[in-house]
C-alpha positions as CSV (number, residue, x, y, z in Angstrom):
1,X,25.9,5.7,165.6
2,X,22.7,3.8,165.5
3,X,19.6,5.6,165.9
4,X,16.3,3.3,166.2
5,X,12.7,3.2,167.1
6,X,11.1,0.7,168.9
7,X,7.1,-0.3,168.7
8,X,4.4,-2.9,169.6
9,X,1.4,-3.7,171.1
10,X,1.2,-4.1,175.0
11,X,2.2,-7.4,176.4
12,X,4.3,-8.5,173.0
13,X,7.6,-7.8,175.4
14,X,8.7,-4.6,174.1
15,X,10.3,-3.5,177.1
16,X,12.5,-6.9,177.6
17,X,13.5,-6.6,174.1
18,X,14.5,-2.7,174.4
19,X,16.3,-3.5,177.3
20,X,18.7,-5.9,175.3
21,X,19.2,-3.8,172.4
22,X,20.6,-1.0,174.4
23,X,22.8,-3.4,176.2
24,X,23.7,-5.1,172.8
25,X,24.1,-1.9,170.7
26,X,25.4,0.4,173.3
27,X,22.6,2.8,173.4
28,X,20.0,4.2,175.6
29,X,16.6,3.7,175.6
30,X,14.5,6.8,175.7
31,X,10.9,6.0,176.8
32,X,8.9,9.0,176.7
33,X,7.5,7.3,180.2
34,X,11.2,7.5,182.1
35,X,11.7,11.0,180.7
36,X,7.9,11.8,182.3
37,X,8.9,10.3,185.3
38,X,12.6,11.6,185.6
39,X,12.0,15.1,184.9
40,X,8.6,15.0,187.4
41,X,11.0,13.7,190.1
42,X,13.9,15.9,189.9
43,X,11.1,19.4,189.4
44,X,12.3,19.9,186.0
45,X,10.6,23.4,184.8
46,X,9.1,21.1,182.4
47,X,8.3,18.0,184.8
48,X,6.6,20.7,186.6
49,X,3.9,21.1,183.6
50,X,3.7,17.2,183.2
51,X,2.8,16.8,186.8
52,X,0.3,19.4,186.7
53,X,-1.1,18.1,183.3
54,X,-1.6,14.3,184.0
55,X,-2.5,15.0,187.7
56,X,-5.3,17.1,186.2
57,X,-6.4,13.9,184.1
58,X,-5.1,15.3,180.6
59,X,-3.2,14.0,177.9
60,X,0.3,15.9,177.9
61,X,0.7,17.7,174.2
62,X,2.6,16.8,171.2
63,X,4.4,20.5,171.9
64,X,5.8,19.5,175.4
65,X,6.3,16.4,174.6
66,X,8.5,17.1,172.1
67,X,10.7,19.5,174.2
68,X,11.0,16.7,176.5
69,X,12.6,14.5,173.6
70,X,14.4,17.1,172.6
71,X,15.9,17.5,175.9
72,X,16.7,13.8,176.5
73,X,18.2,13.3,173.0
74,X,20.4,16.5,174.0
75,X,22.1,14.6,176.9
76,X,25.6,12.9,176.3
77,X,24.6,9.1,176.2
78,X,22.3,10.5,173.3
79,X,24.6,11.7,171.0
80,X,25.7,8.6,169.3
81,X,22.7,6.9,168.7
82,X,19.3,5.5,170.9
83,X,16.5,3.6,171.0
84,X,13.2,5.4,171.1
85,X,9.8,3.7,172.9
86,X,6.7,5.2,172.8
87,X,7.7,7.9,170.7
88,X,6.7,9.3,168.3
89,X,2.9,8.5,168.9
90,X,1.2,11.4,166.8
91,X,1.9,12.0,162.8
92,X,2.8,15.6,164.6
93,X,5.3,14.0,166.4
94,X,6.9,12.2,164.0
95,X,7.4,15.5,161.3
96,X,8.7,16.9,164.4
97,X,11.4,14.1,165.1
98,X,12.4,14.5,161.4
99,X,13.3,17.7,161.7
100,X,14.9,17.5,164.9
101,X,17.3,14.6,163.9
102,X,18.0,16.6,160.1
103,X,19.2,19.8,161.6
104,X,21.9,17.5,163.1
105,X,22.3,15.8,159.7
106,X,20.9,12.4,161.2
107,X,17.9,10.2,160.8
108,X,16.7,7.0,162.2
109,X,18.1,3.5,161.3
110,X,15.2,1.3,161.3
111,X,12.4,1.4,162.9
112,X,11.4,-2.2,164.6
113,X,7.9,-3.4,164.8
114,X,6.8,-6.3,167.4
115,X,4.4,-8.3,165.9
116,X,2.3,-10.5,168.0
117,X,-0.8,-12.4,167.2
118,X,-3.7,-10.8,169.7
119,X,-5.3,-13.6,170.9
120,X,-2.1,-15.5,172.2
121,X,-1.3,-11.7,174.0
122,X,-4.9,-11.3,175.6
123,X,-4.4,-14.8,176.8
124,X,-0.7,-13.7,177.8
125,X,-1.7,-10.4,179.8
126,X,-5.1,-12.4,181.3
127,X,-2.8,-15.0,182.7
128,X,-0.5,-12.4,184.1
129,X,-3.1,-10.8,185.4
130,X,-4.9,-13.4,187.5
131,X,-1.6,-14.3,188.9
132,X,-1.0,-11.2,189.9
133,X,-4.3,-10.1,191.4
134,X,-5.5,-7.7,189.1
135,X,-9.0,-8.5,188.8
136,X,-9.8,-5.2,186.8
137,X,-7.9,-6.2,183.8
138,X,-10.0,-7.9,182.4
139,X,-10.1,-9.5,179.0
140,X,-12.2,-6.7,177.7
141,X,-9.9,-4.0,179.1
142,X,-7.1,-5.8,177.7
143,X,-8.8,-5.9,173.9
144,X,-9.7,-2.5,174.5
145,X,-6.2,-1.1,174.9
146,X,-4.7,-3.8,172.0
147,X,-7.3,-1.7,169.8
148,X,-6.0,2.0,171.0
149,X,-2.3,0.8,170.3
150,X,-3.3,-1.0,166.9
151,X,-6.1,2.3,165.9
152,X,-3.2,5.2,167.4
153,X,0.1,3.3,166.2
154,X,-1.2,2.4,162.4
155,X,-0.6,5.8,160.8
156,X,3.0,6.0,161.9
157,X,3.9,2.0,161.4
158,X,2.3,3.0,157.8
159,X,4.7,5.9,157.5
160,X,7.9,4.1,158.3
161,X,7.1,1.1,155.4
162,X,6.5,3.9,152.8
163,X,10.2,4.7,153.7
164,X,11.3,1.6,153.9
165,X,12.6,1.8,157.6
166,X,10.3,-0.7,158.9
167,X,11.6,-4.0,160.3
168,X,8.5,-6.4,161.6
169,X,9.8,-9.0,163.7
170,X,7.4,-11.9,165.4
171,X,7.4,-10.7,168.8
172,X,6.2,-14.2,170.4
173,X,8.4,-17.1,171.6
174,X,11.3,-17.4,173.7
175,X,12.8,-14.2,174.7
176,X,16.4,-15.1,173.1
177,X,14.6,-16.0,170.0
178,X,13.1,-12.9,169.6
179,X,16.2,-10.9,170.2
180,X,18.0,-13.2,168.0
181,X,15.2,-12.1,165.1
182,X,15.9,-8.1,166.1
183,X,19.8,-8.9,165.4
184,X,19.1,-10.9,162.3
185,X,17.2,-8.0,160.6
186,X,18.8,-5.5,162.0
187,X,22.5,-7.1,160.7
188,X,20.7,-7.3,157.0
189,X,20.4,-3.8,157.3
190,X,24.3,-3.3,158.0
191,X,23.6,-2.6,161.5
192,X,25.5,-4.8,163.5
193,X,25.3,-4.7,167.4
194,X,28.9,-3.6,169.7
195,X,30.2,-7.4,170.0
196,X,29.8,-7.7,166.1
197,X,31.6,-4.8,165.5
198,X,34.4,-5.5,167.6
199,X,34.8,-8.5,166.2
200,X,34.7,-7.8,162.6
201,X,37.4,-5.0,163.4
């Protein structure tokens, strides 16, 4: 049962190295974005309020998203273990994932951190960018939203080292490298991924 949270800036490959956790460790991966979009497109009662919220231009609250989490953590891929992205993103947020997971007896495993010097991302996302069109994102924009993650994300990351859950990994490099690094800190921490297990049984 391994229960982790995932985190770093845009363009440090967060979602590439999410997607081979769950596949290595046999776990989903909750991204607060999927559950948006999932319960929007199937009319949840609460995709219904999302859909009103963000058409309307507004950020959707710590309260419903929360019940969303709630909901997705609820579901039976969930119950032995995950890998949360993108939440939690308030200090709210994260008292209220405490609780959640301690009324079940659980808490998180480790909490990984992407680390990634800015520069070589700007240069990273401006070179996707111009090769795929997008002449609005421009380098600016892209500093800009480097500073919202780093401004937003800081309290929480700061959280997560007082309790000694926090595992920062170098998020640049070759994309096997930088899984490899995730399994290396993760197996110091006695939290070995499904073909480790197996074979160590």
């Amino acid at each position: 049962m391994t229960r982790l949270l995932i985190v770093g800036p845009p363009g440090a490959g967060k979602g590439t190295q999410a997607a081979r956790i769950t596949s290595g460790y046999g776990v989903p991966d909750i991204s607060t974005g999927d559950i948006f979009r999932a319960n929007i497109k199937n009319e949840t009662p609460l995709g219904v309020q999302v859909k009103a919220i963000i058409d309307s231009g507004d950020y959707v609250s710590d309260e419903l998203t929360n019940a969303l989490v709630k909901s997705r953590l609820e579901e039976d891929d969930a119950l032995d273990g995950f890998l949360l992205d993108g939440y939690p993103r308030t200090l709210e947020q994260v008292q209220y994932l405490d609780e959640l997971l301690a009324g079940k007896g659980q808490a998180l495993d480790a909490v990984i951190q992407l680390v990634a010097d800015q520069d070589e991302v700007v240069a990273r996302l401006r070179k996707r960018a111009i090769e795929q069109g997008r002449t609005d994102d421009t380098e600016d924009a892209i500093r800009h939203r480097q500073e919202v993650y780093a401004r937003e994300t800081s309290p929480l990351i700061a959280v997560y080292r007082d309790r000694g859950l926090l595992i920062e990994v170098d998020g640049l490099g070759e994309i096997d490298d930088v899984a490899g690094r995730i399994a290396d800190a993760l197996a110091e921490r006695g939290i070995a991924a499904n073909e480790s297990s197996v074979e160590s049984a």
